[in-house]
VOMAR-514055 format. One record per atom (N, C-alpha, C): x negated, y, z negated; residue in three letters. Coordinates in steps of 0.02 Angstrom, whole numbers, plus 50000, padded with zeros to 5 digits. Each point is the difference from the previous one (the first is absolute). Example, Ala and Ser with C-alpha at 12.3 -4.5 7.8 and 13.67 -1.06 7.14 Angstrom:
BEGIN
493404971649610ALA 500455005950000ALA 499555006050000ALA 500185005350036SER 499585005949997SER 500395005549963SER 
% end
This chain:
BEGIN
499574994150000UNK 500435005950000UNK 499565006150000UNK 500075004550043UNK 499535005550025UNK 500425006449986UNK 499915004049952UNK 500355006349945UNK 499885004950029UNK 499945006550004UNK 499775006150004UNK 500185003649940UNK 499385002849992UNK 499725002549912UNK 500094997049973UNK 499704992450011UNK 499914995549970UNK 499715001649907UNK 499745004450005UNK 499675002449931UNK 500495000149934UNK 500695003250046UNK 500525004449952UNK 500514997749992UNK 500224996449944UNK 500474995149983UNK 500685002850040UNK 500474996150011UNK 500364998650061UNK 500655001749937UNK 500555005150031UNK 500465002349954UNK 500514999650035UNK 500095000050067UNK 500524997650048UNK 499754998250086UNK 500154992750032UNK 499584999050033UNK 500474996850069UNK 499804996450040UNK 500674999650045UNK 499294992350031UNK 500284992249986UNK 499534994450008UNK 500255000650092UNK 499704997150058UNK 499974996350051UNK 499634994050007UNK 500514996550016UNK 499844991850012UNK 499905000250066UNK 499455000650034UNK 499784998150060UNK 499954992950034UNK 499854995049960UNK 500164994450001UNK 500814998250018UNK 500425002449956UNK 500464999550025UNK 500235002050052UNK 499985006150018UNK 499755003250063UNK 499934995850058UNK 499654997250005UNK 499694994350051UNK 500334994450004UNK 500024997249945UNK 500814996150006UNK 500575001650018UNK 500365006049973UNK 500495002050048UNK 500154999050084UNK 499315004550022UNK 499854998150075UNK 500144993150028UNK 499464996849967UNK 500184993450034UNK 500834996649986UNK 500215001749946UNK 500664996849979UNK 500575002750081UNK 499745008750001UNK 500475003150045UNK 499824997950063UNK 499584998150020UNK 499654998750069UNK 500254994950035UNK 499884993549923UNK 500454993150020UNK 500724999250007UNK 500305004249983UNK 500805000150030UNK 500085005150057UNK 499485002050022UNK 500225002350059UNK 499824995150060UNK 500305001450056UNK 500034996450069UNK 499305001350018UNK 499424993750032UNK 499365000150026UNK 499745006050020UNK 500495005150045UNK 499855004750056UNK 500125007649965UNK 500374998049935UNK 500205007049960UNK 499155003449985UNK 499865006150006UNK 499525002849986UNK 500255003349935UNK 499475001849955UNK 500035003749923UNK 499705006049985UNK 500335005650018UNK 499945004749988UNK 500285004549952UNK 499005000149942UNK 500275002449926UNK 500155006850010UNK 500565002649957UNK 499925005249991UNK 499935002849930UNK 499235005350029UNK 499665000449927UNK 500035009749966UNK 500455001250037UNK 500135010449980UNK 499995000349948UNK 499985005949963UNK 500075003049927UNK 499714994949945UNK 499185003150056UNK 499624993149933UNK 500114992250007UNK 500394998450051UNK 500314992249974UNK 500514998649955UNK 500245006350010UNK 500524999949956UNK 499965001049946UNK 499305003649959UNK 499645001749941UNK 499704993049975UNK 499774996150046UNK 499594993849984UNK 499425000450017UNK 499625007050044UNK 499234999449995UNK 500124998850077UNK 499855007550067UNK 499954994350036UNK 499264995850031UNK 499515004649971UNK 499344996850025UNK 499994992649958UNK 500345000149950UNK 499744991549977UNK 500534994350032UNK 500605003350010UNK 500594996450022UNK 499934997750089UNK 499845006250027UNK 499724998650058UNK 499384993950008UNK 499675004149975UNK 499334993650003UNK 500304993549981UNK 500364996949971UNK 500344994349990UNK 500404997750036UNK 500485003150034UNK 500244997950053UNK 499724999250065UNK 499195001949993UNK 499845000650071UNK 499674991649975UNK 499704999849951UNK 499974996049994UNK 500444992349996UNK 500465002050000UNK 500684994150001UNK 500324999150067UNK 499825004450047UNK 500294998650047UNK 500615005150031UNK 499955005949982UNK 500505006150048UNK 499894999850048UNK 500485002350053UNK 499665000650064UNK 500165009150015UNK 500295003749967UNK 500125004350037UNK 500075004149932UNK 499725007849985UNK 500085003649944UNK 500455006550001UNK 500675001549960UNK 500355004850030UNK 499675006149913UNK 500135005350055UNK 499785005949939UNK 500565006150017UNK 499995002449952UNK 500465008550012UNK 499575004950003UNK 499355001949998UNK 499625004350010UNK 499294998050014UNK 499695004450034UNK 499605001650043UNK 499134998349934UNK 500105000749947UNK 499484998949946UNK 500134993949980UNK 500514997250018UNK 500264992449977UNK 499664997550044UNK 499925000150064UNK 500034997550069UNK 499134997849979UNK 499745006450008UNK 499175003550002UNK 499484993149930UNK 500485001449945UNK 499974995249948UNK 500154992850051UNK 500274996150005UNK 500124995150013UNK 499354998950039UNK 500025002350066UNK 499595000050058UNK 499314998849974UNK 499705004449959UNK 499395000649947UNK 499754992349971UNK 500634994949999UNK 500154995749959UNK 499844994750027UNK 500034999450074UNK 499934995550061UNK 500205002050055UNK 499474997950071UNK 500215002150063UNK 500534994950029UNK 500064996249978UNK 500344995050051UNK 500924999349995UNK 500005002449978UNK 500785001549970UNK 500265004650037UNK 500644999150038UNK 500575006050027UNK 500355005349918UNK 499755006050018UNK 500255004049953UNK 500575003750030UNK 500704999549974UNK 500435003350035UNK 500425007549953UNK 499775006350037UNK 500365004449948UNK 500845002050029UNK 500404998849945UNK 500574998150000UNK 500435008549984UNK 499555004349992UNK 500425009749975UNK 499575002650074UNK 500315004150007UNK 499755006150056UNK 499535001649966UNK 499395003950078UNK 499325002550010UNK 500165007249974UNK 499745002949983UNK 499925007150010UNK 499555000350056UNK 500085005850029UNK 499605001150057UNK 499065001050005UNK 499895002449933UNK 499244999249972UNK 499754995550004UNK 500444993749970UNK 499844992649959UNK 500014996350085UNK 499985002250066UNK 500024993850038UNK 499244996950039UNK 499695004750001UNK 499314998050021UNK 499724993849938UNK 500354998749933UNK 499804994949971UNK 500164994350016UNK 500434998750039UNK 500394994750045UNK 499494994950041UNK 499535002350034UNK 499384998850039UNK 499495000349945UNK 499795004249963UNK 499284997049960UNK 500234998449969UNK 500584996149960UNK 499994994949967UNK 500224992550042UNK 500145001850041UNK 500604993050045UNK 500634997949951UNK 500505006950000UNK 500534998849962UNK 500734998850044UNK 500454997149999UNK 500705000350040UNK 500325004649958UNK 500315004550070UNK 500485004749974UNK 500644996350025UNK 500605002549961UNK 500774999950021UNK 500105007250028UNK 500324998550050UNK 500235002650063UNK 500825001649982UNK 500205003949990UNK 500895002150011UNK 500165005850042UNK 499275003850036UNK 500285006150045UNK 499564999850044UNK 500245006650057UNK 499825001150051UNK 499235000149986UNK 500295005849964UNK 499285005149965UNK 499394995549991UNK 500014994449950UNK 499614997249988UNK 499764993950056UNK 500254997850037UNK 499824997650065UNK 499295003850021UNK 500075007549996UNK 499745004050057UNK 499305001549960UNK 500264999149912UNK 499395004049967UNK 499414993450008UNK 500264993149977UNK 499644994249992UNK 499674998350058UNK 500285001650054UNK 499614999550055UNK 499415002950016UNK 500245007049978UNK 499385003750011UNK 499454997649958UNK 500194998149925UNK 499184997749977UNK 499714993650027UNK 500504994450035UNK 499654996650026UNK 499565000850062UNK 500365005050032UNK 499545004650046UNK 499515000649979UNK 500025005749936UNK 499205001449992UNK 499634996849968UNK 500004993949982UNK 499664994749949UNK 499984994650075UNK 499965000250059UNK 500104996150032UNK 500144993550002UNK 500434996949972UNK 500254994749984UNK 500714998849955UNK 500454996050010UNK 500525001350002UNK 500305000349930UNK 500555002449973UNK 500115003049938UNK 500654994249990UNK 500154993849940UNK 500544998249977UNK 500625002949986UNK 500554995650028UNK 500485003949963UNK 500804995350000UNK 500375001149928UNK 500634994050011UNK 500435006650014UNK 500444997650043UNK 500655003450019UNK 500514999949954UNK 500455003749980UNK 500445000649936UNK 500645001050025UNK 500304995250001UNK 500765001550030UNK 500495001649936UNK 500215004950013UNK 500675001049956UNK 500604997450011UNK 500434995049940UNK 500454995950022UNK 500535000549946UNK 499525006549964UNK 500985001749953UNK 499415003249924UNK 499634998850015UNK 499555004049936UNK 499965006849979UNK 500055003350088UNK 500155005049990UNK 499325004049961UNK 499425001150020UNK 499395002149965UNK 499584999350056UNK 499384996749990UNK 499334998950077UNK 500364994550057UNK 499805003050034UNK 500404993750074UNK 500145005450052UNK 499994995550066UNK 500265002650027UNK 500674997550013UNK 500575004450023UNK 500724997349981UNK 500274993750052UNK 500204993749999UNK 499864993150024UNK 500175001350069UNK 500505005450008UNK 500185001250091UNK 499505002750030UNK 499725005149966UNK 499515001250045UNK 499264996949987UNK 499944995949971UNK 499364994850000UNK 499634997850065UNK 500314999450049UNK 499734996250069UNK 499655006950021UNK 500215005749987UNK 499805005150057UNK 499445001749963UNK 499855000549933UNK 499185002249957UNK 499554992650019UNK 500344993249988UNK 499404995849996UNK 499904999750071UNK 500405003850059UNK 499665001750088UNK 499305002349986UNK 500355005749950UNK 499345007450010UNK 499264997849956UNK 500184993749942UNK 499334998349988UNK 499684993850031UNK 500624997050045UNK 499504995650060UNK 499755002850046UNK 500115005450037UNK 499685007050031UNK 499535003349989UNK 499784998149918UNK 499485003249970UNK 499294997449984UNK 499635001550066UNK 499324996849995UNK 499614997549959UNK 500025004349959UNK 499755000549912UNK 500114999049943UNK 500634996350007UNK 500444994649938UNK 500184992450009UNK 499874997549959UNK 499954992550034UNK 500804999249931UNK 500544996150035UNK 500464998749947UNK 499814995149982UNK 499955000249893UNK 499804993149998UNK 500704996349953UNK 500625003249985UNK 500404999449969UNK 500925003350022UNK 500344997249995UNK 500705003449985UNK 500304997149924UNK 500525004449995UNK 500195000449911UNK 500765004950001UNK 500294997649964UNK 500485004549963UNK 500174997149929UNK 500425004349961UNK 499964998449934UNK 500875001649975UNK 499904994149962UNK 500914999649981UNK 500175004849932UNK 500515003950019UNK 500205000949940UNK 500215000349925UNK 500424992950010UNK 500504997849959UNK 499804990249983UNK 499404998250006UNK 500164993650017UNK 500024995349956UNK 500015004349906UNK 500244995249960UNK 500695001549982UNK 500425004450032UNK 500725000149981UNK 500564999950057UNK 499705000850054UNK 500505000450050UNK 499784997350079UNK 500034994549984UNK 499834994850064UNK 500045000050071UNK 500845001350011UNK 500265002250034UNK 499665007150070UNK 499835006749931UNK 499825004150050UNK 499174997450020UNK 499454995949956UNK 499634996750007UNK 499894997450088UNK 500534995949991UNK 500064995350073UNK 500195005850052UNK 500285005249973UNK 500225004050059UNK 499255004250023UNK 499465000949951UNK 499315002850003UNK 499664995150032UNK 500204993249984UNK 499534997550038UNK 500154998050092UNK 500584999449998UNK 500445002150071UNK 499905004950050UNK 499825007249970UNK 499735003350029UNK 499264998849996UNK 499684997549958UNK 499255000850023UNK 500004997450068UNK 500184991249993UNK 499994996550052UNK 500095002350068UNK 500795003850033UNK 500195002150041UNK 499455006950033UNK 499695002849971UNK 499435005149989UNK 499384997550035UNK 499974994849956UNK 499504994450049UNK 499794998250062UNK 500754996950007UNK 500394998950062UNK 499895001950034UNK 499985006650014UNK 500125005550024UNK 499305003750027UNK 499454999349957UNK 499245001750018UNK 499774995650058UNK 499945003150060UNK 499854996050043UNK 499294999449995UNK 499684992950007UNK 499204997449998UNK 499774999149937UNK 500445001049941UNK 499724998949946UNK 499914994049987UNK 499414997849984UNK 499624993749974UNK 500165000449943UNK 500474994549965UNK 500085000549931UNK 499624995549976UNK 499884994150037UNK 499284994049949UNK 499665003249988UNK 499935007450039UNK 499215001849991UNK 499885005449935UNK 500455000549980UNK 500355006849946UNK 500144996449894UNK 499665005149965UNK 500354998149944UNK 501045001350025UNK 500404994049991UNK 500525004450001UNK 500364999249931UNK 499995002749963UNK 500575002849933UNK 500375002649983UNK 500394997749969UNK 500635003749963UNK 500084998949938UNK 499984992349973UNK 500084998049953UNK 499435003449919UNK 500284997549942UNK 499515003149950UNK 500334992649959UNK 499775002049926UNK 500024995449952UNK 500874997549989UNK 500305007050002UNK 500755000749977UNK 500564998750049UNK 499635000550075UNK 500474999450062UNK 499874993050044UNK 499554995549985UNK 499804995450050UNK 500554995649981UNK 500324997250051UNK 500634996350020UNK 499804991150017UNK 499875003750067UNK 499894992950039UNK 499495000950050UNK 499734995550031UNK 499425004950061UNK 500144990450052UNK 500444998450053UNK 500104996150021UNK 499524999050060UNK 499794996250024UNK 499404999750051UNK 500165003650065UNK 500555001850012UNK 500185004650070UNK 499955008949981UNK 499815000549931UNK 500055006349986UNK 499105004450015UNK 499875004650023UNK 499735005149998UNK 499555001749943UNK 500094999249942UNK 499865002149937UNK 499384994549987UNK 499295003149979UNK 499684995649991UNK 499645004549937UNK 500035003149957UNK 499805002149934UNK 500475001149947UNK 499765002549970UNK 500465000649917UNK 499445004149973UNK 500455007349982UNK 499605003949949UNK 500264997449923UNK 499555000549986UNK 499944997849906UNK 499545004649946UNK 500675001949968UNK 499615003249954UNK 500044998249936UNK 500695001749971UNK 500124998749919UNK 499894992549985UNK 500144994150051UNK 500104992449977UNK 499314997849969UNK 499605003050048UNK 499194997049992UNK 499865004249951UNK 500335004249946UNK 499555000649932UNK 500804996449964UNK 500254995550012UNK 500304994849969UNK 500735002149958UNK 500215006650047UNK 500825001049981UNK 500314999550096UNK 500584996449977UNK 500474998450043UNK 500575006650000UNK 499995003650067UNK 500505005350015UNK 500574998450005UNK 500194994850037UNK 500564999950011UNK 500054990249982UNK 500494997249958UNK 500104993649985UNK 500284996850068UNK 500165002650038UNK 500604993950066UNK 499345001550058UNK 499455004149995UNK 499304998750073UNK 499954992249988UNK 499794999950050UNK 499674993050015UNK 499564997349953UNK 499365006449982UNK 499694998149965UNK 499884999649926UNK 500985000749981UNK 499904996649938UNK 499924994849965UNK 499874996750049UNK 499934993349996UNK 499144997549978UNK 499855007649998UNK 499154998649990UNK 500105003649918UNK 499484994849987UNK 500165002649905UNK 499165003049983UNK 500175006250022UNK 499095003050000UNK 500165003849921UNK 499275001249970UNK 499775000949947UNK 499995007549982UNK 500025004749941UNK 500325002849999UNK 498975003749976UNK 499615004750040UNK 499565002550014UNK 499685004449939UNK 500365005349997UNK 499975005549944UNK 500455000049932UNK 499525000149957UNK 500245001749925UNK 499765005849975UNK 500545005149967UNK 499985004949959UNK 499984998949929UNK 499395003449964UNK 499884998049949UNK 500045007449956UNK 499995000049937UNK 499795007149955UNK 499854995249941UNK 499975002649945UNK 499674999649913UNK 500485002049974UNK 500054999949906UNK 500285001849978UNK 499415005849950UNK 500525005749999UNK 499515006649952UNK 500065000249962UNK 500444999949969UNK 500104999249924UNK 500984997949989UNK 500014996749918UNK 500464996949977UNK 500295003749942UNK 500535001450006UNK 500185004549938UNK 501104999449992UNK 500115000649932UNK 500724999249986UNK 500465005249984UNK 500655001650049UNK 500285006649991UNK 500544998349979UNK 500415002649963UNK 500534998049964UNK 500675001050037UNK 500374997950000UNK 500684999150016UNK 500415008250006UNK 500115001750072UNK 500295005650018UNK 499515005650028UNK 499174998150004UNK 499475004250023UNK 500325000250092UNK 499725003150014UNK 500265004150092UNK 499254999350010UNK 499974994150065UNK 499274999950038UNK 499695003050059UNK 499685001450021UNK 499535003450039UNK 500355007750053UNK 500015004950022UNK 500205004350045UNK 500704998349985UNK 500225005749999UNK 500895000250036UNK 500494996149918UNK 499434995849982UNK 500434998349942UNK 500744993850018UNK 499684996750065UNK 500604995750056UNK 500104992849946UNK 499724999449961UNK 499934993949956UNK 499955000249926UNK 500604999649953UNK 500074999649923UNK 500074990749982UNK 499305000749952UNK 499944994049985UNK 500614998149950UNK 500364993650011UNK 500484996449956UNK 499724998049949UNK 499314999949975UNK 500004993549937UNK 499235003149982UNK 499654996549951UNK 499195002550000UNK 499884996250054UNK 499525003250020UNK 499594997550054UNK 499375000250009UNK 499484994650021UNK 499175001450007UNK 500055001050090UNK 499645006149990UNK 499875000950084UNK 499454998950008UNK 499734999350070UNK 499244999150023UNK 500035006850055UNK 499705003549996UNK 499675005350049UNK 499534995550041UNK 500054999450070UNK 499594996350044UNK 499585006850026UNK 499404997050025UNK 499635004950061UNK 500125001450047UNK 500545002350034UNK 500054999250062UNK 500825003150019UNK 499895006250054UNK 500915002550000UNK 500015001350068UNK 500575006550036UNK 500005001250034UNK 499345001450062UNK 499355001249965UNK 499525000850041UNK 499564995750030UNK 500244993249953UNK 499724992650029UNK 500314997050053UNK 500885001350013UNK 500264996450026UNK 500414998649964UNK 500315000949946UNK 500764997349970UNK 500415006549994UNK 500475000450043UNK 500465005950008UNK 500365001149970UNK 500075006650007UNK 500605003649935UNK 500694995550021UNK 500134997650048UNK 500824996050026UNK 500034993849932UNK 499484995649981UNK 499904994949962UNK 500395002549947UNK 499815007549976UNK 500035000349903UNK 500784998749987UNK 500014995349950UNK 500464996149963UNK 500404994750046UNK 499614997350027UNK 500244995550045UNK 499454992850019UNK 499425001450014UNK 499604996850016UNK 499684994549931UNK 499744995050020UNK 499824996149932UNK 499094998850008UNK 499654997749962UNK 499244998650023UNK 499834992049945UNK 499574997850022UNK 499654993149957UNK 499555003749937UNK 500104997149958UNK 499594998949947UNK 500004994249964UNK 499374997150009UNK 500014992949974UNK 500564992750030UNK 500015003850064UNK 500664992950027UNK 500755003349982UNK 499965004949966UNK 501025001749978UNK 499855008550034UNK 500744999950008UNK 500175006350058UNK 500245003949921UNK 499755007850030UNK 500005004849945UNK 500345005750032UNK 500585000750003UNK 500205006750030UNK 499675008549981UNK 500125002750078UNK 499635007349977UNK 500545004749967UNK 499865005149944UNK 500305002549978UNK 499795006350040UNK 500595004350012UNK 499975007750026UNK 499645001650032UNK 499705004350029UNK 499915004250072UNK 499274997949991UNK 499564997750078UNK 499534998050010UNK 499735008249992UNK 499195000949959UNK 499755004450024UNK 499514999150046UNK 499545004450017UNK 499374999250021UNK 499744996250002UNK 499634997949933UNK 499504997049986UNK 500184993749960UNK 500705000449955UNK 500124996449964UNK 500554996450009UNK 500184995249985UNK 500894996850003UNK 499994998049913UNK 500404997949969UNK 500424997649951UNK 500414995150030UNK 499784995049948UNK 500414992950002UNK 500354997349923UNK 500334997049987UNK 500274997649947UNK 499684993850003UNK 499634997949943UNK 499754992149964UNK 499934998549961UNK 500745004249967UNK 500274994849922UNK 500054994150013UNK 500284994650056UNK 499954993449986UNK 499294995950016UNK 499595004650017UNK 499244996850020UNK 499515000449926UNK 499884994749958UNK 499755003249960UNK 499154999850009UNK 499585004049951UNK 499385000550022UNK 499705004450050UNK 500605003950036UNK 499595004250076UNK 499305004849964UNK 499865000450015UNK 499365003949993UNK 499655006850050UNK 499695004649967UNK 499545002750062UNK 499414996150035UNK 500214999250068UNK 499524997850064UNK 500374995050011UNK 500534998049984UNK 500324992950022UNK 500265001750083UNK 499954995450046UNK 499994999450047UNK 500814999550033UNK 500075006950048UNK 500984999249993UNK 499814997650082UNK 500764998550037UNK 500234998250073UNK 500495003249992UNK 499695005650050UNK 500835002950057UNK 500014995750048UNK 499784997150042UNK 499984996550067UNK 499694995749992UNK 500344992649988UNK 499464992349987UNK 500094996149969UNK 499684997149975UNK 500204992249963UNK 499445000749936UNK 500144996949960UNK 499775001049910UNK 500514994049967UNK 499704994449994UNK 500154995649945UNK 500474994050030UNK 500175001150051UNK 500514995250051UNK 500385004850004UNK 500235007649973UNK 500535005850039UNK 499675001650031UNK 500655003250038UNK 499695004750080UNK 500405006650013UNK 499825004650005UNK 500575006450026UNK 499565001350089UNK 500485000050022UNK 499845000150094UNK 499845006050018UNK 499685001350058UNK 500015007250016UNK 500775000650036UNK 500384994950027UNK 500705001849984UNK 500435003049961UNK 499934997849957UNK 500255000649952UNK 499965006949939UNK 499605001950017UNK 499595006349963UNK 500355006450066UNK 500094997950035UNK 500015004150085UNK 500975000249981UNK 500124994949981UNK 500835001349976UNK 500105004949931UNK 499474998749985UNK 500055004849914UNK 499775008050019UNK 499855001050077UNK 499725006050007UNK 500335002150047UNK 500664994450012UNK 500485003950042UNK 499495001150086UNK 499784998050009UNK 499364999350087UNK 499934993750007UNK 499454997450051UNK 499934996850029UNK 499244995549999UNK 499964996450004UNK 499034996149969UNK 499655002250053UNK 500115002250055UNK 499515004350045UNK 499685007049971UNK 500385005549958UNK 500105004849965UNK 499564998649940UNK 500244994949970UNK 499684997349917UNK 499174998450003UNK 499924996250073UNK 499455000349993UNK 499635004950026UNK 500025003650057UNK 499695007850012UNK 499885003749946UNK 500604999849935UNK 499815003649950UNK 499504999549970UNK 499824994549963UNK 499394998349960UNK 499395005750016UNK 499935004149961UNK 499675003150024UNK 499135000650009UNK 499745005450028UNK 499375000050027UNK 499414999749909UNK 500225001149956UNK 499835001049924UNK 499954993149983UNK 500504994450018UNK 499964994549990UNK 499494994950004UNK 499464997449997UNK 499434994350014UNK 500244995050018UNK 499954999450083UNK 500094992150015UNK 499544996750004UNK 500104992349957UNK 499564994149982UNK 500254995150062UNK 499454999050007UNK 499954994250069UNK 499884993349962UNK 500434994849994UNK 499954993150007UNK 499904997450084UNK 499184994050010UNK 500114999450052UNK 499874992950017UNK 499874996849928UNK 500064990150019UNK 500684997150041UNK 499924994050039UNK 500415000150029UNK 500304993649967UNK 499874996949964UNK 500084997149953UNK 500624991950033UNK 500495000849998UNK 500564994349997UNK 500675003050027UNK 
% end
């Protein structure tokens, strides 16, 4: 396990199982169809999992294709290994495109505009510049809109200086509403259709993600799957396909306990005064509040581990600190070791589950964790 400030005792910390990590992959890899390609997607940090260590692990496990939302994500990755397709998935600014060519990055394509700009740096880098085409099919955001798809992917087969190495669109709705799903993927298809000369063997083609992959039948088009949340071992949506893969659950949120002390019956706890204790009570002040990653949405709602038993939080998360109740825990102590996110003693609180107590979503929960936080790398690969 490899710390940063390793020196300075650890007061709230956020573990990665990289090992698990790698298992995931292979778990997700093997339920997909021979020809499915795996393309991680590793933005916002990895989802606040580290992405230079997370990356490096998956390159090592076997990705074939790396999606990023920015241009320092991209640059990072690339840094990381040449042999890897890096695909940036947010619009260029017009500054940021000459990095396209000295790094060998794929851009997404949804306009004219950018047709004309990408070209030109492959122009001047003489050699041709990547890029996936982005059809819009009800997202309503990057794409180009699915009717007029045939007439842009003309203008970048026209374009000397772009080699297509991808098409893509992205579903909306595809853990709650199926229906308009199939109707997104209907239009991708017909869009398709419709591109005259397009080589699709020759193309990442995607739509699918962790929460939307259906079915992929051998007459279909579709030969990738972006993946993001499954492979650090939470399941988006329960009815994908790939819930059927029981991957491991990556990141644990950890804090301490600061001190232990008993307030009597009718005291009003932390800000705002949102919580009057019923009975005496021993609270634990933990290390760790709003600025670590446990949000003000949690206070008086959310629960944490101590010692294997769930300890509810009393009143408004601050900053730095939360309050928990562990009158029935006896013994807590200062430095005792709490779980917001993880397993302690055979309990577990999910990053689901914590993501329901915060009223959001485990994509959200984990971005939060913040940059103050020390992530510990586990990296045996163990069983």
């Amino acid at each position: 396990m490899n710390a940063p400030n390793s020196r300075l005792p650890l007061r709230c910390w956020a573990e990665i199982d990289l090992a698990a990590l790698e298992r995931n992959l292979r778990l997700i890899r093997a339920s997909l169809p021979a020809h499915i390609r795996y393309v991680a997607v590793v933005k916002a940090d990895a989802y606040g999992h580290g992405l230079h260590q997370t990356v490096a692990r998956l390159m090592h496990s076997g990705a074939d294709l790396f999606a990023v939302a920015t241009l320092a994500e991209a640059t990072a990755v690339r840094e990381l290994g040449p042999g890897w397709p890096v695909l940036l998935l947010s619009p260029l600014l017009p500054e940021e495109d000459h990095y396209l060519a000295d790094y060998d990055l794929a851009a997404t394509v949804s306009t004219a505009d950018e047709v004309q700009r990408f070209d030109a740096v492959g122009r001047a880098a003489g050699r041709p510049v990547a890029v996936h085409l982005k059809i819009d099919t009800g997202m309503g955001r990057l794409g180009v809109w699915h009717e007029q798809a045939p007439a842009l992917y003309a203008q970048i087969a026209a374009s000397p200086h772009l080699r297509l190495a991808g098409v893509f669109t992205h579903f909306a709705s595809p853990d709650d509403d199926s229906a308009f799903t199939e109707e997104q993927r209907r239009r991708f298809l017909a869009a398709l259709a419709r591109c005259e000369g397009i080589k699709l063997s020759e193309l990442f083609v995607h739509a699918d993600n962790s929460s939307g992959l259906e079915t992929m039948p051998g007459a279909s088009p579709f030969n990738a799957v972006r993946v993001g949340l499954l492979q650090f071992g939470i399941l988006p949506h329960p009815n994908s396909l790939l819930a059927q893969v029981h991957t491991e659950p990556v990141l644990s949120f950890r804090t301490r306990v600061g001190i232990t002390k008993t307030l009597p019956r009718g005291t009003t706890v932390s800000y705002g005064r949102t919580h009057t204790l019923t009975r005496d009570t021993v609270i634990a002040v933990l290390c760790a509040g709003y600025g670590d990653g446990i949000p003000r949405s949690v206070s008086n709602r959310a629960q944490v581990l101590i010692a294997g038993q769930r300890c509810p939080v009393l009143g408004r998360v601050t900053m730095d600190q939360t309050i928990v109740d562990v009158t029935g825990v006896p013994g807590v102590k200062c430095g005792d070791e709490v779980v917001l996110v993880g397993r302690q003693d055979g309990a577990e609180i999910s990053v689901s589950e914590f993501s329901r107590w915060a009223d959001t979503i485990p994509w959200e929960t984990l971005c939060s964790v913040s940059k103050r936080v020390p992530r510990l790398y586990r990296t045996a690969l163990g069983v």
